[in-house]
N, CA, C and O atoms as CSV, one atom per row, in Angstrom:
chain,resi,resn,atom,element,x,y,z
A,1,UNK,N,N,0.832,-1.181,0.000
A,1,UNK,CA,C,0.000,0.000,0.000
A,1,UNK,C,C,0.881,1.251,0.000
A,1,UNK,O,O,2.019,1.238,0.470
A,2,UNK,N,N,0.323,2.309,-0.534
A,2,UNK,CA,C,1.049,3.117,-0.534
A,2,UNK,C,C,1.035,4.361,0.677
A,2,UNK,O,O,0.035,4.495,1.383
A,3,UNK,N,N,2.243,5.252,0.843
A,3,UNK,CA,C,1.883,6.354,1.869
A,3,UNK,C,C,0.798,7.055,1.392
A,3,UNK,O,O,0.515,7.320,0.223
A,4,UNK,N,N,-0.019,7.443,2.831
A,4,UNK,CA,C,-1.144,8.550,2.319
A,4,UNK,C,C,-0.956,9.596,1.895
A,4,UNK,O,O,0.005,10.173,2.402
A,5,UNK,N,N,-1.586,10.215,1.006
A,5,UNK,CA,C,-1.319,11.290,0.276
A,5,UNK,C,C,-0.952,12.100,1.347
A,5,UNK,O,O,0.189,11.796,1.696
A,6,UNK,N,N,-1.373,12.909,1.953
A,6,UNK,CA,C,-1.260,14.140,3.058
A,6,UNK,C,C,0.442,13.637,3.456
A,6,UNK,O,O,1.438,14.361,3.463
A,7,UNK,N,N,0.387,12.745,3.643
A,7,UNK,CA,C,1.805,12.256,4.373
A,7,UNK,C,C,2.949,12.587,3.021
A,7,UNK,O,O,3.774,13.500,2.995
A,8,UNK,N,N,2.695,11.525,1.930
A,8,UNK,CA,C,3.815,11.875,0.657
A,8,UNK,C,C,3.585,13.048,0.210
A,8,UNK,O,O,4.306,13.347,-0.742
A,9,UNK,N,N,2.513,14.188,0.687
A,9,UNK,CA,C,2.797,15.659,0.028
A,9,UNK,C,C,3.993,16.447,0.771
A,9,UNK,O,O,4.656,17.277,0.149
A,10,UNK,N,N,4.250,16.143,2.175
A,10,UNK,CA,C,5.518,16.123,2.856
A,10,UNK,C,C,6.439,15.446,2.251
A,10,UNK,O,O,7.364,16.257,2.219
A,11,UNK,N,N,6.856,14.367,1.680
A,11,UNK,CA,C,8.326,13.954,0.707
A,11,UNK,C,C,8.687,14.566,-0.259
A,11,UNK,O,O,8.331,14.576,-1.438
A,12,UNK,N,N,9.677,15.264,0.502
A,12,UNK,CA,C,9.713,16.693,-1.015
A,12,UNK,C,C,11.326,16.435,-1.230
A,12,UNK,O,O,11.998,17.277,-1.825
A,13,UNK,N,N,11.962,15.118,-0.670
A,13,UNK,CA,C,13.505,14.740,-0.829
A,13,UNK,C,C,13.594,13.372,-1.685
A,13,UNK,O,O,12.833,12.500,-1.266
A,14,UNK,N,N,14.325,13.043,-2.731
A,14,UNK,CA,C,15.160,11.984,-3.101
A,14,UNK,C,C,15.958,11.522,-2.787
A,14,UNK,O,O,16.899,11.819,-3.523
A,15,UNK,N,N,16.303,10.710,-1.850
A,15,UNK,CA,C,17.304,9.727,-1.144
A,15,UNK,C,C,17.720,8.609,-2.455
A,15,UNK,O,O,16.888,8.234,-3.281
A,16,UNK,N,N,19.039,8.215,-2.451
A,16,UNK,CA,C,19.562,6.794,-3.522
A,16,UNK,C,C,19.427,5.426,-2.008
A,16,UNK,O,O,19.524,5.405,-0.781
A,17,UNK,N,N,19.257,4.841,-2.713
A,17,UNK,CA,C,19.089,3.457,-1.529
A,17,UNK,C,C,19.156,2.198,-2.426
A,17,UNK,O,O,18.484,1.695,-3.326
A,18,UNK,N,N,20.637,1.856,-1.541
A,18,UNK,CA,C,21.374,0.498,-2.479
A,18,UNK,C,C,20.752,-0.459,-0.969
A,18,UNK,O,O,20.962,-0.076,0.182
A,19,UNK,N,N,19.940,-1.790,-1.346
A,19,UNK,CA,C,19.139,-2.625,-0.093
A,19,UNK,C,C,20.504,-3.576,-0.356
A,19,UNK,O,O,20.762,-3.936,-1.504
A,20,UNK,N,N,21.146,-3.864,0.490
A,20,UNK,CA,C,22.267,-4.708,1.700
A,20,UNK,C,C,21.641,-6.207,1.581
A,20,UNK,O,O,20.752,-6.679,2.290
A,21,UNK,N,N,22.220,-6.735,0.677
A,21,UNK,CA,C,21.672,-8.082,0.311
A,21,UNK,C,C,22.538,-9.140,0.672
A,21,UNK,O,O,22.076,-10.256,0.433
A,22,UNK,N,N,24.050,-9.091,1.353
A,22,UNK,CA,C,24.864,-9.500,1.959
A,22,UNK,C,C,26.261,-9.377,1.534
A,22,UNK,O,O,26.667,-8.451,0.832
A,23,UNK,N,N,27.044,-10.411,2.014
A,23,UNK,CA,C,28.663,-10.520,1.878
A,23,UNK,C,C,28.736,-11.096,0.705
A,23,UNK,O,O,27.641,-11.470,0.285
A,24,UNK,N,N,30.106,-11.410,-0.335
A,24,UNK,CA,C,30.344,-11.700,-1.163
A,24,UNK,C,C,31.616,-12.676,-0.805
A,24,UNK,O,O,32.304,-12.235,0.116
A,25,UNK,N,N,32.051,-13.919,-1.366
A,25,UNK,CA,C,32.636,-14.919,-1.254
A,25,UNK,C,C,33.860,-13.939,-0.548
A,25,UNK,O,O,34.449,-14.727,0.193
A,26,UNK,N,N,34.328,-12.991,-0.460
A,26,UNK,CA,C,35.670,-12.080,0.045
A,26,UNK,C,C,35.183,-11.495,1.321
A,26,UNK,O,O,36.005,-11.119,2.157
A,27,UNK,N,N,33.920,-11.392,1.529
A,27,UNK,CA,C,33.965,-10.431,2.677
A,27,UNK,C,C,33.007,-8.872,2.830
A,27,UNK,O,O,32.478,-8.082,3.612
A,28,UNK,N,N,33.248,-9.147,1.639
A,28,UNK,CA,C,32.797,-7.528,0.759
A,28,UNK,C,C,31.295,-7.377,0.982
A,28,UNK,O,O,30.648,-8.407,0.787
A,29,UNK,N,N,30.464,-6.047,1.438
A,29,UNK,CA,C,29.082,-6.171,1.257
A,29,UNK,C,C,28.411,-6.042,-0.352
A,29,UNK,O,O,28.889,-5.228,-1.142
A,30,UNK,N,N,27.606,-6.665,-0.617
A,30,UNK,CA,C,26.723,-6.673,-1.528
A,30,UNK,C,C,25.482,-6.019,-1.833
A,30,UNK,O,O,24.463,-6.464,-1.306
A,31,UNK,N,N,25.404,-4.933,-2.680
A,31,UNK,CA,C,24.008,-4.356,-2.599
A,31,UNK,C,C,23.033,-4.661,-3.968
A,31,UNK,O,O,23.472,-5.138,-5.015
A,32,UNK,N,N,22.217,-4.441,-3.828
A,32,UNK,CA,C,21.555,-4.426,-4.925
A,32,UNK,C,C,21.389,-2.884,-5.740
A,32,UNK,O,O,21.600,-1.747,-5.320
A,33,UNK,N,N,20.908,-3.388,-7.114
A,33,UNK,CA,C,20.638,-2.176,-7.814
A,33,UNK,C,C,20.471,-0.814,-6.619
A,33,UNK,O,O,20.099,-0.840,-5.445
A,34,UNK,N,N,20.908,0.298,-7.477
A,34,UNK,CA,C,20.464,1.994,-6.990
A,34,UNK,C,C,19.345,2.150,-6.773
A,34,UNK,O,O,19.000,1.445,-7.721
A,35,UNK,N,N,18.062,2.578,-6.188
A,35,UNK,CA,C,16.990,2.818,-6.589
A,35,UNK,C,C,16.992,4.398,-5.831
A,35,UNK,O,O,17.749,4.726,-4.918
A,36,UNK,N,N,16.143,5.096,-6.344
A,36,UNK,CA,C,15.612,6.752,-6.282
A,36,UNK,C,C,14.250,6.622,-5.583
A,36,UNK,O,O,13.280,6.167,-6.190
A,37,UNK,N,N,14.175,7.065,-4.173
A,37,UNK,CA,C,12.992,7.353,-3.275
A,37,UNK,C,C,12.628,8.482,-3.023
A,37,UNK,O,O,13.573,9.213,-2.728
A,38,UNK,N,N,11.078,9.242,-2.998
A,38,UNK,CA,C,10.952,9.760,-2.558
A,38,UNK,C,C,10.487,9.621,-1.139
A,38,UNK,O,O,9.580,8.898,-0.727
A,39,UNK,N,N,11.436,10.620,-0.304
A,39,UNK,CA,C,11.086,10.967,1.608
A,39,UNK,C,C,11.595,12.498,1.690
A,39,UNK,O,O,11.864,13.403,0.899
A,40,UNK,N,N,11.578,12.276,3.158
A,40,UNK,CA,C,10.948,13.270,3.963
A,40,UNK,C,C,12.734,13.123,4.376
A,40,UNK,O,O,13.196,11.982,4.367
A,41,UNK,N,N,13.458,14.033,4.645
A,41,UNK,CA,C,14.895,14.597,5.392
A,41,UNK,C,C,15.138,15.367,6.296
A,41,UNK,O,O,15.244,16.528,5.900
A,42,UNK,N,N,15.252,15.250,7.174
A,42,UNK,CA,C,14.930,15.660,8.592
A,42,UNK,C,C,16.192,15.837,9.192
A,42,UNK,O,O,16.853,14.826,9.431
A,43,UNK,N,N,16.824,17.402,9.593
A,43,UNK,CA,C,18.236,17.445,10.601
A,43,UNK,C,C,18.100,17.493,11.773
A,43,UNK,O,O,17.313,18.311,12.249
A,44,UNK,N,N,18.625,16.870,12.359
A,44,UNK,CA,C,18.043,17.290,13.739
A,44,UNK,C,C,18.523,16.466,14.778
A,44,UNK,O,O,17.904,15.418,14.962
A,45,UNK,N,N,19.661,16.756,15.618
A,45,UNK,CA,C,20.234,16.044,16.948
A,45,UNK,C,C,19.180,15.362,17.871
A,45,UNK,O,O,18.344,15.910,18.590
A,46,UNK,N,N,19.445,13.887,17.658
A,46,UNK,CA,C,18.616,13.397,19.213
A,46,UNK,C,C,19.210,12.039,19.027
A,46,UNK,O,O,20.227,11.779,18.383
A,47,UNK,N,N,18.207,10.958,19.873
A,47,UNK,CA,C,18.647,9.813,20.528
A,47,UNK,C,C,17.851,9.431,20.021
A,47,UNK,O,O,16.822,10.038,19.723
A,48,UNK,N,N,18.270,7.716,19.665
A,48,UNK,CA,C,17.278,6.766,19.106
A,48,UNK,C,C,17.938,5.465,19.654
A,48,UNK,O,O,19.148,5.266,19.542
A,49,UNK,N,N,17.019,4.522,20.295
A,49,UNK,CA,C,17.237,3.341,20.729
A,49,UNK,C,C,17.917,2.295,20.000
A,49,UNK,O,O,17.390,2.156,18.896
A,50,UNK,N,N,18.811,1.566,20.178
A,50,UNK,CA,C,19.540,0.408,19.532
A,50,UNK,C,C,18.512,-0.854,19.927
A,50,UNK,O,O,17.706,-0.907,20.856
A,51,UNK,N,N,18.807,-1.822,18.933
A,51,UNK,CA,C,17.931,-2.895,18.981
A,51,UNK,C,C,18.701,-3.627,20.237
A,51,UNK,O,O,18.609,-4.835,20.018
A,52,UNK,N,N,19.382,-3.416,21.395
A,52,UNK,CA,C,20.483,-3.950,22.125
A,52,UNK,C,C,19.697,-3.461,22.734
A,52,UNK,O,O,19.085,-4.402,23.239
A,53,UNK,N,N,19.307,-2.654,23.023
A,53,UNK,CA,C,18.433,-1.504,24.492
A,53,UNK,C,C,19.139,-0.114,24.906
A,53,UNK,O,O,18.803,0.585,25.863
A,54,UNK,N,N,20.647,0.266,23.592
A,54,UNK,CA,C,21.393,1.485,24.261
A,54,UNK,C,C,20.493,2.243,23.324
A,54,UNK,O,O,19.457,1.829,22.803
A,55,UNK,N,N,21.104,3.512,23.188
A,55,UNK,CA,C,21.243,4.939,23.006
A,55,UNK,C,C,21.959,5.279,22.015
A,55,UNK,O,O,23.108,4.860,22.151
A,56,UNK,N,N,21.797,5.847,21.085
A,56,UNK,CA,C,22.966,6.322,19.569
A,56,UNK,C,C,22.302,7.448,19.583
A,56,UNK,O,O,21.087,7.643,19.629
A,57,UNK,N,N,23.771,8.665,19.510
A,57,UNK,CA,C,23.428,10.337,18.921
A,57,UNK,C,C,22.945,9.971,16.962
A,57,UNK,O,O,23.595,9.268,16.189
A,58,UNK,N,N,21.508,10.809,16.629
A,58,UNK,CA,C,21.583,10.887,15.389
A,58,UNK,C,C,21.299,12.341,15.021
A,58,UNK,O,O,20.582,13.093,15.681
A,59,UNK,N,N,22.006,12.683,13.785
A,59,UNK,CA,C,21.382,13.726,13.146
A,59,UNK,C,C,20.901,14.221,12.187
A,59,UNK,O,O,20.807,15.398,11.839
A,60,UNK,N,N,20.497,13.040,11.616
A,60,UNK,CA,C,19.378,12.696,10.293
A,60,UNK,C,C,18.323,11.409,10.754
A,60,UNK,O,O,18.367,10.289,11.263
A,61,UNK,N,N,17.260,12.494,10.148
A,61,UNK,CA,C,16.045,11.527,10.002
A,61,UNK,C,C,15.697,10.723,8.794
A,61,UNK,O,O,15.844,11.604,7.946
A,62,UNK,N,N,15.355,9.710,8.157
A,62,UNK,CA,C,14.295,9.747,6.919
A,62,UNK,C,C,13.319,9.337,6.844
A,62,UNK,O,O,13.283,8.113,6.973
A,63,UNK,N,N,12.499,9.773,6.695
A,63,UNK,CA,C,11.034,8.603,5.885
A,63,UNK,C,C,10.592,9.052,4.935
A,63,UNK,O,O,10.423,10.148,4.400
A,64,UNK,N,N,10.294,7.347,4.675
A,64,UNK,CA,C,10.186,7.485,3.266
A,64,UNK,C,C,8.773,5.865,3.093
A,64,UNK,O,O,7.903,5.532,3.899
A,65,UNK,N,N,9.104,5.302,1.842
A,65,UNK,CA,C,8.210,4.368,1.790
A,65,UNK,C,C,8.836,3.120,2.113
A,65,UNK,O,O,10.061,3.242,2.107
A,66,UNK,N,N,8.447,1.982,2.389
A,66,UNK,CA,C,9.039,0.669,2.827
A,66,UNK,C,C,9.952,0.311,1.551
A,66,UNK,O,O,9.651,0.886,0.505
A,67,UNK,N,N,10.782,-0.370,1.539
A,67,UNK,CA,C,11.414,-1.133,0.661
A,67,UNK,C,C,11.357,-2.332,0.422
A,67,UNK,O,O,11.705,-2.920,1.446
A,68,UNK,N,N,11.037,-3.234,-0.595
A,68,UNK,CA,C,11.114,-4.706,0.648
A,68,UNK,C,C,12.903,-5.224,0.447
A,68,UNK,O,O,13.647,-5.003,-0.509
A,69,UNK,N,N,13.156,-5.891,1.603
A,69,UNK,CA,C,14.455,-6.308,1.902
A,69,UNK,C,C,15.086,-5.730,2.380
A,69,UNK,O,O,16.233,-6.115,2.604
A,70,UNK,N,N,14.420,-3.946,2.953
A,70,UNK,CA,C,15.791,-3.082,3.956
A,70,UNK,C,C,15.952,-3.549,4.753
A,70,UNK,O,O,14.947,-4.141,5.148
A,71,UNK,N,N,16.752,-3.654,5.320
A,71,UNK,CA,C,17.878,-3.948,6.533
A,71,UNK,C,C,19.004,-2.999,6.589
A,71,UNK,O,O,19.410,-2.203,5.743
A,72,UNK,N,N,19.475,-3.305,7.960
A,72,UNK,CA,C,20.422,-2.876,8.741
A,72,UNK,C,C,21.780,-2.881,7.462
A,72,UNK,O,O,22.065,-3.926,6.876
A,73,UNK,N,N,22.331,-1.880,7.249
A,73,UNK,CA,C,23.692,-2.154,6.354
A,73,UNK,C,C,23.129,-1.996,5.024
A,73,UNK,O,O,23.546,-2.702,4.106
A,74,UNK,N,N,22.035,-0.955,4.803
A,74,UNK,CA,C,21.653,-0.908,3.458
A,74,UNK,C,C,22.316,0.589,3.552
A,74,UNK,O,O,22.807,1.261,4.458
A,75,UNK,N,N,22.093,0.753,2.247
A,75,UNK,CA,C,23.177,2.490,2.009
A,75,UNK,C,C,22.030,3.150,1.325
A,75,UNK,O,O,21.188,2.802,0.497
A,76,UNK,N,N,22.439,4.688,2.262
A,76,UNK,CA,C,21.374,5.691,1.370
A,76,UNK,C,C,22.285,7.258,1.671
A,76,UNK,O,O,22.856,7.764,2.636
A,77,UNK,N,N,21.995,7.669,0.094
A,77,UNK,CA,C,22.921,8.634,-0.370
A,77,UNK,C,C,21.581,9.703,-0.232
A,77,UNK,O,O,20.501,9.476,-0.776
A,78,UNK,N,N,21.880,10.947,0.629
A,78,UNK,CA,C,21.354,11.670,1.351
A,78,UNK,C,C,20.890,12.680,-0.127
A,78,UNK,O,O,21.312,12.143,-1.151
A,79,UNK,N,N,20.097,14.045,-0.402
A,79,UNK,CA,C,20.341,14.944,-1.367
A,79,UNK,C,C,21.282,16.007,-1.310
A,79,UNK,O,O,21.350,16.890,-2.165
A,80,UNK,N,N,22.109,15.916,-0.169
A,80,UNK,CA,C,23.882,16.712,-0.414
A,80,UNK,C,C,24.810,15.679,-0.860
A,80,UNK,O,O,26.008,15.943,-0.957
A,81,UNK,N,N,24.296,14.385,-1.173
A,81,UNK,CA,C,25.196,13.576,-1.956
A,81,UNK,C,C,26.159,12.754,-0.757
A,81,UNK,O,O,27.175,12.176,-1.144
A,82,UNK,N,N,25.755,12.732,0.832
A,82,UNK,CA,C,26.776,11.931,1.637
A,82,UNK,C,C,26.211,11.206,1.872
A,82,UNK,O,O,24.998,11.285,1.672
A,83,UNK,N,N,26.807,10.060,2.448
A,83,UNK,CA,C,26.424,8.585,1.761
A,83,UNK,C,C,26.714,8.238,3.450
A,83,UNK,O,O,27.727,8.424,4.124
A,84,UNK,N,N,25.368,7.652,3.817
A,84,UNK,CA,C,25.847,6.465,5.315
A,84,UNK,C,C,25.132,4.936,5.126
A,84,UNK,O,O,24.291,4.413,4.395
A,85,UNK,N,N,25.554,4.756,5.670
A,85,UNK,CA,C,25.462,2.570,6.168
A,85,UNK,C,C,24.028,2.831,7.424
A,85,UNK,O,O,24.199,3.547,8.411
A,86,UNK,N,N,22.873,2.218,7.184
A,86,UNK,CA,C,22.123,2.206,8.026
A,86,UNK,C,C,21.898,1.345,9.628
A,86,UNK,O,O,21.866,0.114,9.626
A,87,UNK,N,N,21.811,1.817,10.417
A,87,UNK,CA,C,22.296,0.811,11.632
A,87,UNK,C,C,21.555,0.835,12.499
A,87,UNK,O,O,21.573,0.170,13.534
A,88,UNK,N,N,20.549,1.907,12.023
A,88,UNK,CA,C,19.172,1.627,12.984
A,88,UNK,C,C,18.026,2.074,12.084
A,88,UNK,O,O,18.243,3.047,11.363
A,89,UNK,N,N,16.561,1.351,12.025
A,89,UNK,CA,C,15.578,1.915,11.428
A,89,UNK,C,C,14.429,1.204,11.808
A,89,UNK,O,O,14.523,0.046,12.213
A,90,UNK,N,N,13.332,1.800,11.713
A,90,UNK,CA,C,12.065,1.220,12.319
A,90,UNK,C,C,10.630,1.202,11.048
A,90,UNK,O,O,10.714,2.151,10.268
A,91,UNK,N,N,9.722,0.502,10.864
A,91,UNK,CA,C,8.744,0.288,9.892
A,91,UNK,C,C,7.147,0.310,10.808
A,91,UNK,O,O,6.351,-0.613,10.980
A,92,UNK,N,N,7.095,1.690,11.258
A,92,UNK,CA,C,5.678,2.086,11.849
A,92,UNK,C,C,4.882,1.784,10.532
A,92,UNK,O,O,5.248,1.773,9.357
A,93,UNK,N,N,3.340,1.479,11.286
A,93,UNK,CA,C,2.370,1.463,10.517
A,93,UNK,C,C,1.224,2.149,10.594
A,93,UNK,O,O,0.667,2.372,11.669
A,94,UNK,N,N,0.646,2.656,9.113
A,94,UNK,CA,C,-0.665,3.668,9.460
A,94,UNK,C,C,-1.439,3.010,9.460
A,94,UNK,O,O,-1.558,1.808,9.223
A,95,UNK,N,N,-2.490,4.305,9.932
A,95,UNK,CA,C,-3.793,3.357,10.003
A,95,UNK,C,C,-4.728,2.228,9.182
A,95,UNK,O,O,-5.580,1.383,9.455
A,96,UNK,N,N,-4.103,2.694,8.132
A,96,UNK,CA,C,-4.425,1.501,7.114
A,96,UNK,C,C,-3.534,0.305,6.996
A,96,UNK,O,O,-3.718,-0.373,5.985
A,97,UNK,N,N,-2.707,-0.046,7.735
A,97,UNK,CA,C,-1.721,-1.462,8.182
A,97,UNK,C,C,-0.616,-0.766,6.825
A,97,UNK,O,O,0.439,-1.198,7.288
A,98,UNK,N,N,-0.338,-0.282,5.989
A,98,UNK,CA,C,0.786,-0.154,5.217
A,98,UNK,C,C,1.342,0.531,5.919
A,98,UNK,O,O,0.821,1.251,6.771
A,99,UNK,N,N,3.057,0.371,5.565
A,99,UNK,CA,C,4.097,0.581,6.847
A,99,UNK,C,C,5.093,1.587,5.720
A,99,UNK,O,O,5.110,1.681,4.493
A,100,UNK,N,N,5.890,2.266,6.853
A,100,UNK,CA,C,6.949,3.020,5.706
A,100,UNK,C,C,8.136,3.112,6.430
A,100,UNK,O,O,8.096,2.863,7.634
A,101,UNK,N,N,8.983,3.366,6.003
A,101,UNK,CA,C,10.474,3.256,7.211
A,101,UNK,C,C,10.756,5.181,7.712
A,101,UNK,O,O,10.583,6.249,7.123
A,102,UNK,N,N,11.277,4.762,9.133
A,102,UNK,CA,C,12.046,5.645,9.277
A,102,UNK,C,C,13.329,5.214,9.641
A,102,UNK,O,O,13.510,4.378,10.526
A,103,UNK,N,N,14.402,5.849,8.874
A,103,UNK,CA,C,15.589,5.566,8.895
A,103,UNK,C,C,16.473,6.749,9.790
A,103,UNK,O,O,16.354,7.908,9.393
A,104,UNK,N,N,17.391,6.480,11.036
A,104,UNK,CA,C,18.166,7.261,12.118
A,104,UNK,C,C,19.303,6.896,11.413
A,104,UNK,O,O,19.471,5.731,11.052
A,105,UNK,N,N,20.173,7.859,11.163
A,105,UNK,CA,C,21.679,8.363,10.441
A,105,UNK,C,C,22.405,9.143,11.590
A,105,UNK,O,O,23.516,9.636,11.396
């Protein structure tokens, strides 16, 4: 399903997002194809919970729409073009059960 309109009239950012599909016989991570999303980019210093139970400083937000296969160690190239490894993110759902990610950078 898709985000509700009112919500994607707020995604006014293009994020690149390579989905982290694993290691390669060397070691190396593996991504899949580039793909072009529209979300929402958000600056802003705070705390977001580790799946461990700590605490991580972030200062990027994103949401955007679900992907299928994101995970932890997927890459998304911001619209100033800097590029991070994802290591925490969560898939809330609206009221209509379709889910969308927010991704902590």
């Amino acid at each position: 399903m898709a985000i509700p309109a009112p919500i994607s009239a707020l995604m006014q950012d293009t994020v690149g997002v390579r989905v982290f599909i694993g290691k390669d016989s060397n070691g190396d991570p593996s991504y899949a194809t580039k793909v072009n999303v529209r979300a929402r980019v958000t600056y802003k210093r705070g705390y977001v919970a580790t799946a461990g139970g700590g605490q991580v400083v972030t200062t990027t937000m994103v949401y955007m729409e679900d992907l299928p296969g994101f995970r932890v160690d997927s890459e998304i190239t911001l619209p100033d073009a800097s590029v991070y490894l994802v290591d925490q993110f969560s898939r809330p759902a609206w009221p209509d059960g379709s889910r969308h990610l927010e991704v902590a950078l």
